[in-house]
Phi, psi and omega in degrees: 000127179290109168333098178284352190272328185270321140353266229295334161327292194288345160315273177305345169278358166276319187113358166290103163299168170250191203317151145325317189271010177320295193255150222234152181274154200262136152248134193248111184253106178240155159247181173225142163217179170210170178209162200255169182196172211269130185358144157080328214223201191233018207255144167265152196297199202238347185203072164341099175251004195075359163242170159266114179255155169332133176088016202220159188236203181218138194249105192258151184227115176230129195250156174232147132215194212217166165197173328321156178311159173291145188102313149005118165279120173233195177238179163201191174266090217281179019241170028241175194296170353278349173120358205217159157173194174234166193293156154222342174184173139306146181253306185190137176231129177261129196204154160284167128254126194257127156245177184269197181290001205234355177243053173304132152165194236216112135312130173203186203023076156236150206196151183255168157287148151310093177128008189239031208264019147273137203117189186238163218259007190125167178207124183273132154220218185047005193119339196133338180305344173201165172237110178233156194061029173279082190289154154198144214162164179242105174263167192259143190258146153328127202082326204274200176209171190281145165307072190297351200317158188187106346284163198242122162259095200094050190271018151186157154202155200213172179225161208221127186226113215284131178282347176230147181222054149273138176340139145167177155240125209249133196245120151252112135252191187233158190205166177267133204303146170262039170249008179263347193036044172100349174240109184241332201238123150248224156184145192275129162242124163320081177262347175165136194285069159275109194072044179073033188205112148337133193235116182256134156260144156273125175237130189255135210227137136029086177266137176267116159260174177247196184205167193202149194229129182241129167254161203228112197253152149290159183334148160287152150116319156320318194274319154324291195292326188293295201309345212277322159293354183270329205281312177312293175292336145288351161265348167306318166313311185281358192277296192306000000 
């Protein structure tokens, strides 16, 4: 079977573009999700109900993949030439975490997956209401090869502990950091085998963010004690 990467080479080196339909567009995809754990910390409670209660912090999860699959034949830009490869992993996603006006309150534990730790891990601000410049990525050392995993699940996390635990709902979403000026997401391109050793570029390519909604409750028993007091004083009224 004839190499398409060593073709689509020769292509260009000819001076051919190829067909329009050669290459499928690259997308960098993160979601959020959370889970609960205890103030402060990254230990998840002992009995998970999907709300945040007094004493409980919020554990945000952010999973990545990617598309078209590794192995994929794309273009980039050179140099260096040719100008062709193939996909081979992540490279990096630079990203916010944005809350609203309502979402004050204090970060720790944060932490990447193993083998994804470039870049910095975030930096809070606005009170605590957003997280900014918080990176994951891979470099490639000379000589190695890429981390090919597709989808990366938890490539980070960090927790978040609400300075108030009044009703509401607090919406994060993520975005691409703007300290990235518009290149937040990349991906490792295969351009060439030298002396038995993979050869790489990086290309920035098109990111989706998500988004994730915490509902955040009083204490149990608080909303009880209240009616049960309004119940009281309304019936004292009617006695008088």
């Amino acid at each position: 079977m004839i190499d398409r990467l060593f073709v689509t080479t020769v292509v260009y080196a000819l001076g051919v573009a190829p067909p329009a339909s050669f290459g499928q567009p690259e997308l960098v995809s993160s979601s959020l999700r959370f889970a609960e754990v205890l103030a402060g910390t990254a230990t998840p409670v002992a009995s998970p109900n999907g709300l945040i209660e007094p004493g409980e912090g919020v554990r945000l999860i952010l999973d990545v993949g990617f598309s078209p699959a590794v192995g994929t034949t794309t273009t980039y830009t050179p140099p260096p030439p040719p100008g062709v490869g193939t996909i081979a992993g992540l490279t990096e996603v630079l990203f916010d975490l944005l809350g609203g006006t309502t979402s004050q309150g204090t970060w720790s534990n944060l932490v990447r997956a193993p083998g994804w730790s470039l870049g910095g891990l975030g930096t809070s601000g606005a009170g605590g209401s957003q997280l900014t410049a918080a990176a994951v990525g891979q470099f490639i050392l000379p000589g190695g090869t890429a981390n090919p995993a597709n989808p990366i699940p938890s490539i980070w996390q960090g927790t978040w502990t609400p300075a108030s635990y009044a009703t509401r709902n607090v919406t994060w979403q993520s975005a691409g950091a703007a300290a990235g000026g518009g290149q937040t997401t990349s991906l490792y391109i295969q351009y060439d085998v030298v002396q038995g050793l993979p050869q790489y570029t990086s290309k920035y390519v098109p990111g989706q963010f998500g988004s994730v909604v915490v509902p955040i409750v009083p204490a149990p028993g608080v909303g009880a004690i209240s009616l049960g007091a309004a119940a009281w004083l309304a019936r004292r009224r009617r006695v008088r």
